[in-house]
N, CA and C of each residue as an Amber inpcrd file, in Angstrom:
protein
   261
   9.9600000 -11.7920000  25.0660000   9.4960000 -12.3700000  23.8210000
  10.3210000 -13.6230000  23.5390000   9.6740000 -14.5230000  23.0340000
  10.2480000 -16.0720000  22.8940000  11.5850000 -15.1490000  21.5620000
  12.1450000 -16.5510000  21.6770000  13.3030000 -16.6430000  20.4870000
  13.2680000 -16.7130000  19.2830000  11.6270000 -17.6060000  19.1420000
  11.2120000 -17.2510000  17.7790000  10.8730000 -16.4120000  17.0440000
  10.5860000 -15.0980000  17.7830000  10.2760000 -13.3610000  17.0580000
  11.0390000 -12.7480000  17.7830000  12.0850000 -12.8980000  17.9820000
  13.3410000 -11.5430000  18.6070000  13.5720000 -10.7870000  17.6100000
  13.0780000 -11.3170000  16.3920000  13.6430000 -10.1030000  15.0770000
  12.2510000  -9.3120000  14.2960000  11.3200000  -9.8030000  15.6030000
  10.1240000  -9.0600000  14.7920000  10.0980000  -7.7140000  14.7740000
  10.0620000  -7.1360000  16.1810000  10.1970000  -5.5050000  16.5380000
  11.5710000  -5.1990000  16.1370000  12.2940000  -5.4500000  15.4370000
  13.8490000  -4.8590000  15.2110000  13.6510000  -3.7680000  13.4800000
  14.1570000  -3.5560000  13.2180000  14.2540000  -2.9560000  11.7500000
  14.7550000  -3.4840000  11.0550000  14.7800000  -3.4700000   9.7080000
  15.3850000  -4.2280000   8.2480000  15.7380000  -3.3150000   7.5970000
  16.4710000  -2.9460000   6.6740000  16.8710000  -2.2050000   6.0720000
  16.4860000  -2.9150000   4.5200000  16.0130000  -2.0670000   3.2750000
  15.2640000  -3.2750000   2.3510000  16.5980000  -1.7390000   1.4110000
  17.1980000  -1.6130000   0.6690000  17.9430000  -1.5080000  -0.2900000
  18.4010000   0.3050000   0.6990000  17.9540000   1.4260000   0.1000000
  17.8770000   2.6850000   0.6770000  17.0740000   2.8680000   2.2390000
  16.1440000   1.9980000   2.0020000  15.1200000   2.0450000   2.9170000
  15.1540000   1.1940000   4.5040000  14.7190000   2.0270000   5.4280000
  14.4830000   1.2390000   6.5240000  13.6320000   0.8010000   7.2480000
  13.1860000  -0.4620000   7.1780000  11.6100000  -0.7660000   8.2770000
  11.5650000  -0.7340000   9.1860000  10.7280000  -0.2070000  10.1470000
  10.9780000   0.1240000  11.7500000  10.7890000  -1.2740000  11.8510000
  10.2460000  -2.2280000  11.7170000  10.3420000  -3.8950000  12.3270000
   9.5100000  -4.7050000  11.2400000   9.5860000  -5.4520000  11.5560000
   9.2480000  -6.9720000  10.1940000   7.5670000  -7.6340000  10.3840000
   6.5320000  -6.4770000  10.4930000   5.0760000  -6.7230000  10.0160000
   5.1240000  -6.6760000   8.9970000   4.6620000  -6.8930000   8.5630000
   4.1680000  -6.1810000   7.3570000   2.2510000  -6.6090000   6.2390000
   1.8910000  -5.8890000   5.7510000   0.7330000  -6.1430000   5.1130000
   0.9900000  -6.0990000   3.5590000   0.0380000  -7.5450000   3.0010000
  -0.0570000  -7.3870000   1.8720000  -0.9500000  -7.1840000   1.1730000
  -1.2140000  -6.7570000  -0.1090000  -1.5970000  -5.9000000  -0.9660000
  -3.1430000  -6.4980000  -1.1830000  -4.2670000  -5.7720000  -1.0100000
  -5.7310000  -6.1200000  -0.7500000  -6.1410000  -5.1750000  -1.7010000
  -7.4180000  -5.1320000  -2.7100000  -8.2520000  -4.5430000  -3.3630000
  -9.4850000  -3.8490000  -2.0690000  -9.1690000  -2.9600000  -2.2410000
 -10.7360000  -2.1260000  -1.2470000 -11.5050000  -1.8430000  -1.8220000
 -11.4220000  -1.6220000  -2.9250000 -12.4410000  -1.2980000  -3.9150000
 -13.0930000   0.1210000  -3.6240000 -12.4390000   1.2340000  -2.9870000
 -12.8880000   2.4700000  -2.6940000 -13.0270000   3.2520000  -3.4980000
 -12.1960000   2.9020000  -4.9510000 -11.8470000   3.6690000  -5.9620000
 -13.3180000   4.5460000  -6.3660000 -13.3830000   5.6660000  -7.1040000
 -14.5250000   6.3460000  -7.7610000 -13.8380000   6.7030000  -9.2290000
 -15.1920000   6.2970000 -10.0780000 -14.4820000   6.6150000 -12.0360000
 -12.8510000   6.6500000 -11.4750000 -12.3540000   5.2680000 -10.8730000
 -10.9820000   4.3920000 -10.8920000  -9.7910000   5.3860000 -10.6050000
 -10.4190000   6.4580000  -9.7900000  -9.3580000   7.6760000  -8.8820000
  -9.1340000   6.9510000  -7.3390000  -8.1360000   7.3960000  -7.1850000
  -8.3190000   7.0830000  -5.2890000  -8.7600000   7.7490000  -5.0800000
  -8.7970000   7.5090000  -3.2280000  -9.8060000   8.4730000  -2.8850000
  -9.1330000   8.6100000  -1.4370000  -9.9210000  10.0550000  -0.5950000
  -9.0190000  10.2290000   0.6230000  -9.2290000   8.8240000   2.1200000
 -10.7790000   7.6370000   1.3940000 -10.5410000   6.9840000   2.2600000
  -9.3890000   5.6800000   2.1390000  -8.8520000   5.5360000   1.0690000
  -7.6560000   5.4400000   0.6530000  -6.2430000   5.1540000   1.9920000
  -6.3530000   7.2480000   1.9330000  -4.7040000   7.4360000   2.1740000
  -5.3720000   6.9460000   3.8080000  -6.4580000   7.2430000   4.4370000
  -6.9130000   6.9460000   6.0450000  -6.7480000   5.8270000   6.0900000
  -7.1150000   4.8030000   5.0780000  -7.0230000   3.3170000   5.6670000
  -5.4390000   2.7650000   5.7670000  -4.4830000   3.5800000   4.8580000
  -3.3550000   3.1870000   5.2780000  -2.7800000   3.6060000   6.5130000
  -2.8470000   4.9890000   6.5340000  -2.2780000   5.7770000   7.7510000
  -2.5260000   5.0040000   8.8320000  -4.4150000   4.8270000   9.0990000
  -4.5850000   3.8770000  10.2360000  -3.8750000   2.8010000  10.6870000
  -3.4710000   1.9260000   9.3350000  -2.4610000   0.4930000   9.7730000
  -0.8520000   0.9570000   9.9130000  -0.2560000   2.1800000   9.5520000
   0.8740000   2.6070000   9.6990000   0.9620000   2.9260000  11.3720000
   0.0180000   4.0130000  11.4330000  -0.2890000   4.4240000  12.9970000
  -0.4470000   3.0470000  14.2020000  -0.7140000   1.8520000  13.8420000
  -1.1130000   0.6220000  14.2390000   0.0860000  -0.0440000  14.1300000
   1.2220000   0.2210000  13.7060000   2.5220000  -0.7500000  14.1930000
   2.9660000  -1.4910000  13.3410000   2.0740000  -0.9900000  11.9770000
   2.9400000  -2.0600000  10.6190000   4.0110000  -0.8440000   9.9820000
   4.7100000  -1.9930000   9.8020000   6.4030000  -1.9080000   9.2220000
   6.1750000  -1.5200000   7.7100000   5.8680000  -1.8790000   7.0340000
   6.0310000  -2.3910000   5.7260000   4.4330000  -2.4190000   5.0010000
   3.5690000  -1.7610000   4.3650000   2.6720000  -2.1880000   3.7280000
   2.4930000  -2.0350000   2.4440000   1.8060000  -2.5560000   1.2410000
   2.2100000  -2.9310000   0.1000000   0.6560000  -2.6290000  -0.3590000
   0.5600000  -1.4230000  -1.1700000  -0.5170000  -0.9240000  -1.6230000
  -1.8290000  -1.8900000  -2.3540000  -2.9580000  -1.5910000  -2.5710000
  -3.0310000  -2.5360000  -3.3520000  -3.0000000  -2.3900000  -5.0480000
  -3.3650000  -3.3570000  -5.8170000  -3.3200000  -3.2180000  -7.3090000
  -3.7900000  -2.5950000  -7.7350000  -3.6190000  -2.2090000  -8.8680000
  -3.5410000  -0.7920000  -9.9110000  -3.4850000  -1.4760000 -11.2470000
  -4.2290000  -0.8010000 -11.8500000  -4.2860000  -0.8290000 -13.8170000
  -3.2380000   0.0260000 -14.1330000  -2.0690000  -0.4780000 -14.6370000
  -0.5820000   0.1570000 -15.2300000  -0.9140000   0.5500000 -17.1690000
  -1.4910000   0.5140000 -17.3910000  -2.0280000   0.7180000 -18.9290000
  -3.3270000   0.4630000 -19.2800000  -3.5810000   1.4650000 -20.1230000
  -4.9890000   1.3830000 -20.6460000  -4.8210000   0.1720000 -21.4900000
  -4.2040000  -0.4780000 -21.6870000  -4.9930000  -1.8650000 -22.8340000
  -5.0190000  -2.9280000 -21.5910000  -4.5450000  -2.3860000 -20.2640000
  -4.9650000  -3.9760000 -19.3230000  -6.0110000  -4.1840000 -19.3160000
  -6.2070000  -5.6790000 -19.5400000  -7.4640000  -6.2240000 -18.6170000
  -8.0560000  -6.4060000 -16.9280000  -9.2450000  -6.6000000 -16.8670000
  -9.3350000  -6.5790000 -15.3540000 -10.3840000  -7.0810000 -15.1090000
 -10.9210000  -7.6890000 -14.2760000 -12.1370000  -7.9290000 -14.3800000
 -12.4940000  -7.1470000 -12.5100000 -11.7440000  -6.9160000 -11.7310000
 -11.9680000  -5.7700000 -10.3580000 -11.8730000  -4.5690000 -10.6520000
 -12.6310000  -3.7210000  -9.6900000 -12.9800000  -2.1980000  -9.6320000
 -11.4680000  -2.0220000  -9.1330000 -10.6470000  -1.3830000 -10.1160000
  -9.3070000  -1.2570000  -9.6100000  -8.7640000   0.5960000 -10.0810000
  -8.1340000   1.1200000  -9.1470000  -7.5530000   2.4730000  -9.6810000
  -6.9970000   2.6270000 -11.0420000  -6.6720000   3.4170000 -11.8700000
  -5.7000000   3.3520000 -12.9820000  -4.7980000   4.4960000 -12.0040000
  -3.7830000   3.4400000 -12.2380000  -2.2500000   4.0730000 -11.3640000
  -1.6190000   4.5870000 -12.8050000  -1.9000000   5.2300000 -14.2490000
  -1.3730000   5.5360000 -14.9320000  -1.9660000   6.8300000 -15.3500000
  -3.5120000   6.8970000 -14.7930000  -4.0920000   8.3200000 -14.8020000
  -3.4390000   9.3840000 -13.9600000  -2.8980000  10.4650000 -14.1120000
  -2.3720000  11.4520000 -13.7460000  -2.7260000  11.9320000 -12.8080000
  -4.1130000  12.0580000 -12.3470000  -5.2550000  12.1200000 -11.7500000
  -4.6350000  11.5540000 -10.3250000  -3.9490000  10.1280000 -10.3040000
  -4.1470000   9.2440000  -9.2260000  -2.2030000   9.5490000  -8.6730000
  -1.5260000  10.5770000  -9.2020000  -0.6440000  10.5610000  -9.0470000
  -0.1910000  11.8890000  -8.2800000  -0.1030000  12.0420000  -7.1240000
   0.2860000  13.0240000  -6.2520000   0.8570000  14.5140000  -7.1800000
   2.1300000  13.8510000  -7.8230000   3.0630000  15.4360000  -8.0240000
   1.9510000  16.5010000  -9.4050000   0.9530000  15.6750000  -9.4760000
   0.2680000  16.0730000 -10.8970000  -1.1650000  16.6950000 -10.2380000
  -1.1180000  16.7720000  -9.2040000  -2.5260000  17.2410000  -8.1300000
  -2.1490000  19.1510000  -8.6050000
C-alpha cells in the first residue's frame, strides 16, 4: 500500500473506544422508519457495512424532542419504543 494510506487499515483509538481502522461512514437518512420506529431493516443495513470493513459508522438522524421540526421521514430517537433497554 502506497504511503499515502499506511494508516488506513491500522486502528484509532477515539476517547474509551477503539476503531479497527480509519473508514468510516457518514450519517444518511434511509427513510425505513414505520409511525417513526426503527425497524429490523435498520439494524441489517448496518451490520451489512460493519461486516464489509467499515471502522466507524455514524447512524443516521433522529428527532431528539417532540417540539423539533423536520421536514424528513425521520425516527423519534426520544420514543422509548426506538430505544433498545425499554424493548
Amino acid at each position: 500500500m502506497s504511503q499515502q494510506f499506511r494508516h488506513l487499515f491500522s486502528p484509532l483509538n477515539i476517547g474509551a473506544h477503539t476503531v479497527p481502522n480509519r473508514i468510516a461512514m457518514t450519517a444518511m437518512s434511509l427513510s425505513y422508519e414505520e409511525d417513526s420506529l426503527l425497524q429490523e431493516r435498520h439494524v441489517s443495513f448496518y451490520a451489512e457495512r460493519a461486516k464489509g470493513g467499515i471502522g466507524l459508522i455514524v447512524g443516521e438522524p433522529q428527532i431528539v424532542h417532540p417540539t423539533a421540526t423536520y421536514s424528513a421521514r425521520l425516527p423519534k430517537g426520544y420514543d422509548k419504543r426506538n430505544i433498545p433497554m425499554y424493548r
